[in-house]
MARDRENNU-69217 format. One line per 5 residues: number of its first residue (from 1); their letters; for each residue x, y, z of C-alpha. Coordinates in steps of 0.05 Angstrom, whole numbers, plus 5000, padded with zeros to 4 digits. Example, Ala and Ser with C-alpha at 12.3 -4.5 7.8 and 13.67 -1.06 7.14 Angstrom:
// residues 2
1	AS	5246 4910 5156  5273 4979 5143
This chain:
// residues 277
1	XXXXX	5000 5000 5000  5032 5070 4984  5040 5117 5038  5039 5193 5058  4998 5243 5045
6	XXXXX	4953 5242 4979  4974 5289 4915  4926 5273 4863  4851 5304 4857  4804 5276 4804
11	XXXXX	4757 5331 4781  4697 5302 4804  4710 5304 4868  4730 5367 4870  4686 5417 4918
16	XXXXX	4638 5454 4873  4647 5517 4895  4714 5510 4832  4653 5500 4782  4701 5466 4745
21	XXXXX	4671 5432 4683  4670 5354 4693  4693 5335 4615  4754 5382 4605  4792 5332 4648
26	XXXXX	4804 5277 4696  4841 5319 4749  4845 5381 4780  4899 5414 4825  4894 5396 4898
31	XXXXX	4914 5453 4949  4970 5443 4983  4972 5440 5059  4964 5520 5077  4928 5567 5114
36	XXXXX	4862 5547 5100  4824 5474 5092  4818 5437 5033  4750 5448 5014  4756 5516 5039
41	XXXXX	4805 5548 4982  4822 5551 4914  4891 5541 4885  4918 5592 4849  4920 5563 4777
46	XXXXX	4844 5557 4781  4841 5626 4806  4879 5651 4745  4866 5602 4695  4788 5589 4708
51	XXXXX	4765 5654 4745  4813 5717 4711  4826 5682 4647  4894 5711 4647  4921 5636 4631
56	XXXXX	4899 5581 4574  4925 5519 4611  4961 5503 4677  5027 5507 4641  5025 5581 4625
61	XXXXX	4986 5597 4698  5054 5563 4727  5090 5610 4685  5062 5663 4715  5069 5654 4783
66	XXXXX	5151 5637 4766  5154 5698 4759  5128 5729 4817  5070 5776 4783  5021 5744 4840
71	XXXXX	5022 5767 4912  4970 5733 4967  4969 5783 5019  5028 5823 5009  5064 5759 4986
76	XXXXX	5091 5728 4920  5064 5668 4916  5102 5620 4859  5062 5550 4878  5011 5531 4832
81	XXXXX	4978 5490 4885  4975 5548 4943  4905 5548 4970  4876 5623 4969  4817 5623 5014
86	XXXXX	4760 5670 5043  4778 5743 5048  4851 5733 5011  4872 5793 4978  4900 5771 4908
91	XXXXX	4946 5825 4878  4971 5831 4802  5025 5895 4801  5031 5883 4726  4961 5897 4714
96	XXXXX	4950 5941 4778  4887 5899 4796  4868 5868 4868  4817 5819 4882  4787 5797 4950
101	XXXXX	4767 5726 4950  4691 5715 4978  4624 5688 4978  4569 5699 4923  4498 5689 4953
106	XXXXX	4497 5614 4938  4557 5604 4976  4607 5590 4914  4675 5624 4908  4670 5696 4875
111	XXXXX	4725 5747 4862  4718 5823 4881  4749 5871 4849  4776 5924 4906  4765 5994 4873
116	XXXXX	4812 6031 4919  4889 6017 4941  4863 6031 5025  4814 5980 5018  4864 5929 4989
121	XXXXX	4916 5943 5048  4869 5909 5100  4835 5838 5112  4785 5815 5156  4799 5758 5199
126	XXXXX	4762 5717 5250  4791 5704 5319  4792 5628 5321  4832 5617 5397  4861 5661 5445
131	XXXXX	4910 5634 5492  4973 5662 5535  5030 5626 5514  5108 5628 5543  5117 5690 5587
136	XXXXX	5050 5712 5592  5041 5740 5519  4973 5745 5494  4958 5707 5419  4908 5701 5386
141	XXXXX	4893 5658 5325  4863 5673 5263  4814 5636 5211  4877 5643 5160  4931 5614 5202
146	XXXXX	4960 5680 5235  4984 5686 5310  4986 5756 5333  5025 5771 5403  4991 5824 5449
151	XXXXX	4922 5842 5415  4874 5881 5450  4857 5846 5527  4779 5852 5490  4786 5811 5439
156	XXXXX	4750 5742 5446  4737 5687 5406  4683 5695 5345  4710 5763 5336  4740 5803 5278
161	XXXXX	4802 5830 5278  4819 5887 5221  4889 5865 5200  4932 5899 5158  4964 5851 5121
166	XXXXX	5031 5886 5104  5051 5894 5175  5015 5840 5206  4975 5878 5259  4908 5898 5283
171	XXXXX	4877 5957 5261  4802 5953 5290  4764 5894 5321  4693 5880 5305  4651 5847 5363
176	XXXXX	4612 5790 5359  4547 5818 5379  4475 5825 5374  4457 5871 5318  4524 5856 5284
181	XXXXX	4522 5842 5207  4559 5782 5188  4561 5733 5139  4561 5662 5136  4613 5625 5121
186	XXXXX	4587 5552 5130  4534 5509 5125  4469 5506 5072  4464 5581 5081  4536 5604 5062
191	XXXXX	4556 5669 5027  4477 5702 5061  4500 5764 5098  4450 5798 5144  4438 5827 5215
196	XXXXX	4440 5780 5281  4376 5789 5318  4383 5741 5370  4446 5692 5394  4437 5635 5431
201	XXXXX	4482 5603 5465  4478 5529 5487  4527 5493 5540  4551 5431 5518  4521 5436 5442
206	XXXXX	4522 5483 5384  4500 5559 5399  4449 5578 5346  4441 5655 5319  4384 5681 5274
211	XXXXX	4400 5729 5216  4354 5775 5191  4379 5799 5115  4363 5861 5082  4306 5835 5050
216	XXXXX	4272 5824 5114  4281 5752 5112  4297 5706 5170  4344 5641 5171  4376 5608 5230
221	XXXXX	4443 5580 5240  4504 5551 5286  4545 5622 5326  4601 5580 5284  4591 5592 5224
226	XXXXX	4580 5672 5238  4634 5720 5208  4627 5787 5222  4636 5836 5173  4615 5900 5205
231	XXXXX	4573 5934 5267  4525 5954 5213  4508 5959 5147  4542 6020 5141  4602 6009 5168
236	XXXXX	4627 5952 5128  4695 5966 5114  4696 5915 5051  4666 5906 4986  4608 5861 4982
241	XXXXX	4587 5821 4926  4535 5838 4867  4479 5824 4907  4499 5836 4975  4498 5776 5004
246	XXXXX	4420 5762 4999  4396 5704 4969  4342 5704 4915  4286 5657 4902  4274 5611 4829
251	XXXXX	4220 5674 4805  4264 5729 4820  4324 5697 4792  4281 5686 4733  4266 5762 4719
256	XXXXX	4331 5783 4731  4357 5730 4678  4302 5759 4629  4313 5825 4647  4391 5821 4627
261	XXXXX	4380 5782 4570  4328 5845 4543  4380 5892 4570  4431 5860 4518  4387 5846 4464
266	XXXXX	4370 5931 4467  4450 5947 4472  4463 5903 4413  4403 5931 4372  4440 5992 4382
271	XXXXX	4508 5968 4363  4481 5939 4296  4438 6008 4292  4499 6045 4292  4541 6001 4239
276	XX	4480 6013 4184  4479 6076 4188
């Protein structure tokens, strides 16, 4: 029997947050062991050879990243196989373009482009432990793999600490709170952001919070799988996705399909209106 750890990933049991087509291949990259889970990321030759379209095959994406034209927070990155994960800030200084990795509303990987350079500098990340370790120094641990000595004594776990990821410290922290807006980053209800109404918390078993989106819509799920993005909706210091987080039903889905596919049918009536005359 062979042993050590596993290198290969066939494509169909890849997560399908990739959306990788299922007949272009038999295998697709597996993430190497980083920061973030398996399932949880996205290796960077998807990222530019899927998502940005800046590479045909994985040959040329592995050119790319030779050369160091790819930074992951503030770092070159040259592996393939790195796993980029939620709220990675993906920077090309070729092209002068940064990308925050995220949620869409149906809980599948999306790319947002960050419009401003003071947006791009800072990263959001969730407090997962905070312990005192050799000579009574404060760390804390974050959702990405950080350990930060002597953050703020307030701090707690389920919190979210505004990291600048060029220095590697905290800017802000964002409580985990009622009335808080967060996001969800797990379970059937991923990539939904919204207000917490209500958090209860259960000894011995999972805590359960109920969201309340913009829409006015109510969902319930585990404290765990809460990220929180912001103390309200306006002070969010991140981009949010096309639709903001708030999922749609199979009618309104429906217009909006229509109603882009009439929006493009007018703007290339006006194209062709414009090459006759």
């Amino acid at each position: 029997m062979p042993r050590g750890p596993k290198r290969h990933l066939k494509r169909l049991f890849a997560p399908k947050d990739w959306m990788l087509s299922k007949l272009t291949g038999i295998f697709a990259p597996r993430p190497r062991a980083g920061p973030h889970k398996l399932r949880e990321c996205m290796p960077l030759s998807i990222i530019l050879r899927n998502r940005l379209k800046y590479a045909l095959n994985g040959r040329e994406a592995a050119m790319i990243l030779r050369q160091k034209m790819i930074n992951v927070d503030s770092r070159p990155r040259t592996d393939p196989k790195y796993p980029a994960g939620f709220q990675d800030v993906v920077e090309i200084e070729k092209t002068d373009e940064r990308f925050r990795i995220m949620y869409d509303q149906k809980g599948r990987f999306t790319l947002i482009k960050i419009p401003g350079e003071a947006e791009a500098k800072i990263k959001l990340c969730r407090v997962q432990n905070v312990y005192t370790a050799t000579g009574r120094v404060p760390v804390v641990v974050t959702h990405d793999g950080r350990r930060i000595r002597y953050p703020s004594l307030r701090i707690r776990r389920g919190d979210t600490a505004v990291v600048d990821h060029k220095t590697g410290k905290i800017n802000d922290t964002i409580k985990l709170r009622k009335d808080a807006v967060v996001m969800i980053v797990g379970g059937a209800n991923r990539g939904r952001v919204g207000k917490a109404i209500n958090l209860e918390r259960h000894p011995g078993g999972f805590g359960i919070a109920h969201i309340e989106d913009a829409d006015g819509n109510e969902f319930a799920t585990r404290i765990n799988n809460l990220f929180v993005i912001g103390r309200d909706m306006d002070s969010i210091p991140i981009s949010l996705p096309k639709a903001k987080g708030i999922k749609q039903n199979i009618v309104q889905e429906r217009e909006e399909r229509l109603n882009a596919a009439a929006q493009e049918a007018a703007n290339r009536g006006r194209k062709t209106g414009k090459g006759r005359k």
